[in-house]
Every structure is written in structure tokens, then in C-alpha cells.
VEXNU-929274 format. One line per 10 residues: their letters; for each residue x, y, z of C-alpha. Coordinates in steps of 0.2 Angstrom, whole numbers. Layout:
! VEXNU-929274
a) X:Y:Z; ...
***
This chain:
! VEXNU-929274
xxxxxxxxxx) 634:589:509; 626:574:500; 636:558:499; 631:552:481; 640:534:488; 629:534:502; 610:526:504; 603:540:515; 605:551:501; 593:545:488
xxxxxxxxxx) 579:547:499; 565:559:496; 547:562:503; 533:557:493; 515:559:498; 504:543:498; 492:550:486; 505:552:472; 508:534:470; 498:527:455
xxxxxxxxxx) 489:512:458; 484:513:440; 487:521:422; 477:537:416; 468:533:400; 473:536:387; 489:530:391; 501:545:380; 489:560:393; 502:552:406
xxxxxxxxxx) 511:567:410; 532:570:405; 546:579:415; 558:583:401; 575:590:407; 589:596:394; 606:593:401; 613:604:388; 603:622:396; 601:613:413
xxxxxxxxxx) 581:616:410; 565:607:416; 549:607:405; 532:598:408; 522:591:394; 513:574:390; 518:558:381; 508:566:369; 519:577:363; 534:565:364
xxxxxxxxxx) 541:568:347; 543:586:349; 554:584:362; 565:569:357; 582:576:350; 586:571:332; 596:557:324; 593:544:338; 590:526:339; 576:522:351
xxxxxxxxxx) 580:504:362; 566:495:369; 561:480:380; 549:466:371; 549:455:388; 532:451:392; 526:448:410; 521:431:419; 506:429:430; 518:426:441
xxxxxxxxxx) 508:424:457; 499:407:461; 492:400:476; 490:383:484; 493:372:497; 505:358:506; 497:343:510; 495:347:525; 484:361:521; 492:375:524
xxxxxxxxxx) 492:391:513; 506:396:502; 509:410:489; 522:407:478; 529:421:466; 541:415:451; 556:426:452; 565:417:437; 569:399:426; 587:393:430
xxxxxxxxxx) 595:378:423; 586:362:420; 569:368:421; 570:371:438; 563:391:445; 568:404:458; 554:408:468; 550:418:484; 534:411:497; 524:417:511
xxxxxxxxxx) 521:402:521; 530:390:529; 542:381:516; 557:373:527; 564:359:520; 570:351:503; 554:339:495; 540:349:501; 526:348:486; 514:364:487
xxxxxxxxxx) 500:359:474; 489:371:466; 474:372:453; 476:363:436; 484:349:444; 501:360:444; 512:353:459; 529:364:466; 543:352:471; 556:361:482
xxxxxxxxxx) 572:358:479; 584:370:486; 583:384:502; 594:398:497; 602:408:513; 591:424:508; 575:417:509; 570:412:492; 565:392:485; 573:382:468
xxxxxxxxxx) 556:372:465; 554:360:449; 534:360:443; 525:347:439; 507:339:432; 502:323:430; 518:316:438; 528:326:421; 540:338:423; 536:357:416
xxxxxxxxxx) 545:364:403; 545:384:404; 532:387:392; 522:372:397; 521:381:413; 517:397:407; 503:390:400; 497:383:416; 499:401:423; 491:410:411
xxxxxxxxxx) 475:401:417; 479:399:438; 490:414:440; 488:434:445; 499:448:437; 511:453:453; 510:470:453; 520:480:463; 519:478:481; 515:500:484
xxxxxxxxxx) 501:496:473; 491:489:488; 481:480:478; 473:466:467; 477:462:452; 463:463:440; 457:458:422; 459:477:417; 476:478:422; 482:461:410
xxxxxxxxxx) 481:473:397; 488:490:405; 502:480:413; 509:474:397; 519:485:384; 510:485:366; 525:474:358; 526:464:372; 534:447:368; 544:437:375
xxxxxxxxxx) 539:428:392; 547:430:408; 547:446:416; 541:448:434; 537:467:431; 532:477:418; 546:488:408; 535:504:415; 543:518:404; 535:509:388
xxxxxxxxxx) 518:510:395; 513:526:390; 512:521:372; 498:519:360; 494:515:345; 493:529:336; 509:538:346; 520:521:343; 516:522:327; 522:538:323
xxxxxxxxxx) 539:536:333; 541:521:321; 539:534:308; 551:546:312; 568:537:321; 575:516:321; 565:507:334; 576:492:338; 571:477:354; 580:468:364
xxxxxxxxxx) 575:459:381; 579:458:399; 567:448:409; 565:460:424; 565:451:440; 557:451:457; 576:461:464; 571:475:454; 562:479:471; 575:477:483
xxxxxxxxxx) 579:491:494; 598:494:494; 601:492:514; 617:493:513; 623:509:520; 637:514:506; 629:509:489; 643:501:483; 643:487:493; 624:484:488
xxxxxxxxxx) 622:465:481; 615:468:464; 603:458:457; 606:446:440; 592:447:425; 592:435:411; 595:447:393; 596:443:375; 601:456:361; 599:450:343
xxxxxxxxxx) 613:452:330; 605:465:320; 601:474:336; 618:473:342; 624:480:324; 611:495:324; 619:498:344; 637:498:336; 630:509:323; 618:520:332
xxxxxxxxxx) 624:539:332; 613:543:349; 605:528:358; 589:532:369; 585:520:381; 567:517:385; 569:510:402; 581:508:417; 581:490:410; 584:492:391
xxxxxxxxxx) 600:505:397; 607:492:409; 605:480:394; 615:489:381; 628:499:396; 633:479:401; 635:475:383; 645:490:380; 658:484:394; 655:465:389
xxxxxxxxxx) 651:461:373; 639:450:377; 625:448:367; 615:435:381; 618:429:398; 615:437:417; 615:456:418; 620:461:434; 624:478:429; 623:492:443
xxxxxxxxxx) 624:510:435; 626:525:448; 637:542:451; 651:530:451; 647:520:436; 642:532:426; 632:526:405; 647:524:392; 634:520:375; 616:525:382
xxxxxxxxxx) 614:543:377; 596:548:382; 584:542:395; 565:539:394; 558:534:412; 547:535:427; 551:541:442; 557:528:454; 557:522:473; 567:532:486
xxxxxxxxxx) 584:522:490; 581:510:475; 596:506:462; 584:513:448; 584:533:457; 602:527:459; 602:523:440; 596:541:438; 609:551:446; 622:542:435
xxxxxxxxxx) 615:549:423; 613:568:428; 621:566:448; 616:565:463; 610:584:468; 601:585:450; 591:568:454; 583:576:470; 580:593:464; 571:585:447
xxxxxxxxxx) 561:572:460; 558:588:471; 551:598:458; 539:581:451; 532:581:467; 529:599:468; 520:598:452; 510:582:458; 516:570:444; 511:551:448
xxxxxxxxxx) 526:542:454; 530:522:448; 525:510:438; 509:515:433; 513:534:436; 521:548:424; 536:547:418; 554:561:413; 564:562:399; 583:566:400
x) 592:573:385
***
């Protein structure tokens, strides 16, 4: 019998050669798993077709983050290598980052192209840096240093990418009404849109934005061997005022995204329009205000397969990943996606 509170459960086997590595074209011929809650059925179509299988009178959520060129690489002065990712800005214009090289005490300066210089100020206990960035002796305020990055920096893409970056993927690895810096990864589920398919779901429902800057956590494994004692991550989110009166109005919200429905689920139990979402939804913390789910399929023992199951339980999660396997969809970020209604 499957725990639903215990880690070992969410696993599943995946074949290697079902991990996208990067998106079909055009991007709406991605394929979609649509499973009706109501009959307790499974259908396959595309994203194509998205608008014959959306149920009526909803409100459709999205995220409008936009994603940093987060990755940059330079050097100490005394010449050795360091990668630096930006995880996130905190107070002050200082940054959360993670390294891959030797960083171990408080004023290391790691200088990088552009004339762009990391200070680091704090050591954290689970291996990330607080760094302040500088040029020309001036300290960087977020924007100033997105600019920098724009020009020095790759598009961190997933680690089970196994791969570059590449100028190609600057543009697939951004959502069409992508806005707002400050995401570390995409919010995957809008990829699949184009043009002429976003146009017409603009057409026929209330498309609303809001923004949660997805960080580098979104990653972390859950370790912990009972999922409740899983240290969730925190993600900087900002809901608008009319947004937040179309969520208190809304008749059926879809969420398109694990991060747009733990957005508006920690508003629902907050109120809080901005601030640190640190929101874990599973079997036991089950959606109270998101409705529908549009998604990708997600990493075995992640909080987002965990996501999943509080939406439809544990045994469902595994049979509908079984079956997406079975049928060959591409898994994760760049990969097919489902549909729960």
C-alpha cells in the first residue's frame, strides 16, 4: 500500500530518451494528457486543440515572470574558476546564489566580464552565497545588473537537460508575455503557446497575470523521507489589485502552472497580495480556490509530482504518469504537457 506522506512513493521509472532536451516546433503540436476528474477518463490530444477540451466559464491564471541569464562565469584573483547561478535578490541589493568552486569566506570578490565584480557577503549552512555586485567600484541595483547579464550570462536550464544553453533556446525558454525579470526557470506549462493559439484563448475566457519568480529550489529533491518534514522553498510573488478582484470573482480558476496555483492557493489562505510564497501543496494540503490544472509532467520525488497528487491523489498521480510513459509523451520542462479538469 502506497504512503501518499511518504517520499518513496512518488517515484516512478522514466526512460532517458523521454526527457526533452528541447521543444517540438511548433510549439501548440506538443502533445496533452487530459484527465477528467468528473468520468475518471484519460484522453490524448495536442495543445492544438486546447480549447475544445477546456471546461466553460473559467478564468485562466498565468505567470508573466521572465527568466535571467542567470549563469555567469569568472574568476577570484587568484585565478580560479567559478560558476555563479543567481537564485534570487533579497534586501538591499544584495543576491542569493549558489557556486561551483571554492568560495569559503566572507570578502571573496569573483570578477567576471563587463567589469561585473561579486562581493560575498554571507555563507549560508546549506551551501549557498549572499554576494553584493558591483562595476566600476558602484554598487548594482537589480536592473542594473540584469542588464549586465543579458550581455555575459547563459540561460540556466535545467540540470537533466545535459546541455548548453543556446541562442535558439533564449526565445523557446521564455513564455510569449513574458515580463517581469527574475525567474531562474521558465514557467514550463505556458511554453506550448503561440501566437495564433493564445490569441484565441484570449478570445474565448479572462486571461488574468500575476508573478512568482521561480527559483533555483524548484529543483530540490525532497530527501526527507516523510514529505511533510520537507524544508520548502520561498518564491518572491506579486498579484495586482485587479487580478486579485477577478481571483475573488472568478467562477472556476485554471491555473496554468504548478507556480501560478501555488500563487493564488497561498493567497487563498493569506491574503497576501506580495511577499514570500512558501506554499507546499500535496495529499495532505490539498487546493482550496484553483479549480483546473494545466501542466507538464514533473520529476520523480519533486514537490511539483507531489503538487499533482493533491490535486487528484497519490494512486491517480502514478497511474496517469504510468500511462504518459507508456504512451511516450516528452517529460519536463521542455516536454508535453496534461490537463486536469
Amino acid at each position: 500500500m502506497l504512503d501518499p506522506l511518504k517520499t518513496s512513493s512518488y517515484d516512478y521509472e522514466l526512460p532517458k530518451e523521454l526527457i526533452a532536451t528541447k521543444p517540438v516546433s511548433p510549439a501548440d503540436s506538443a502533445r496533452l494528457l487530459v484527465y477528467d476528474r468528473k468520468t475518471d477518463t484519460i484522453t490524448h490530444t495536442t495543445f492544438k486543440n486546447l480549447l475544445e477540451v477546456l471546461p466553460k466559464n473559467i478564468s485562466i491564471f498565468l505567470n508573466d515572470t521572465k527568466v535571467i541569464k542567470a549563469r555567469i562565469f569568472g574568476q577570484k584573483q587568484s585565478g580560479g574558476k567559478i560558476e555563479l547561478l543567481l537564485n534570487k535578490p533579497l534586501f538591499m541589493d544584495r543576491y542569493l546564489v549558489m557556486t561551483r568552486g571554492r568560495v569559503r569566506s566572507i570578502g571573496t570578490e569573483i570578477f567576471f566580464d563587463e567589469g561585473l565584480v561579486a562581493k560575498v557577503v554571507e555563507i549560508n549552512e546549506d551551501g549557498s552565497r549572499v554576494v553584493e555586485f558591483y562595476k566600476d567600484g558602484k554598487k548594482l541595483d537589480f536592473l542594473s545588473l540584469v542588464e549586465i547579464l543579458n550581455k555575459i550570462g547563459h540561460l540556466p536550464l535545467p540540470p537533466y537537460m545535459n546541455r548548453e544553453d543556446n541562442k535558439q533556446d533564449e526565445k523557446d525558454y521564455q513564455t510569449l508575455f513574458a515580463k517581469n525579470y527574475g525567474a531562474v526557470a521558465a514557467p514550463t506549462a505556458s511554453l506550448h503557446f503561440t501566437d495564433e493559439l493564445f490569441e484565441k484563448i484570449n478570445q474565448n475566457f479572462p486571461v488574468n497575470y500575476l508573478t512568482l519568480h521561480v527559483g533555483a529550489g524548484t529543483f530540490k529533491p525532497v530527501d526527507a523521507e516523510d514529505i511533510l518534514e520537507h524544508p520548502m522553498h520561498s518564491e518572491y510573488f506579486e498579484i495586482g489589485i485587479n487580478v486579485k478582484k477577478e481571483l475573488d470573482n472568478a467562477k472556476k480558476v485554471l491555473a496554468v502552472g504548478t507556480t501560478v496555483t501555488r500563487t493564488v492557493e497561498y493567497y487563498a489562505r493569506t491574503n497576501k497580495i506580495q511577499g514570500e510564497c512558501d506554499l507546499f501543496l500535496n495529499p495532505a494540503n490539498t487546493p482550496i480556490k484553483v479549480d483546473h490544472l494545466l501542466t507538464n509532467f514533473h520529476l520523480p520525488k519533486s514537490t511539483l509530482i507531489m503538487l499533482i497528487a493533491s490535486f487528484v491523489g497519490l494512486e491517480k498521480t502514478l497511474e496517469i504518469y504510468h500511462e504518459a510513459v507508456k504512451e511516450k509523451y516528452r517529460f519536463f520542462s521542455y516536454g508535453d504537457g496534461m490537463l486536469i479538469i
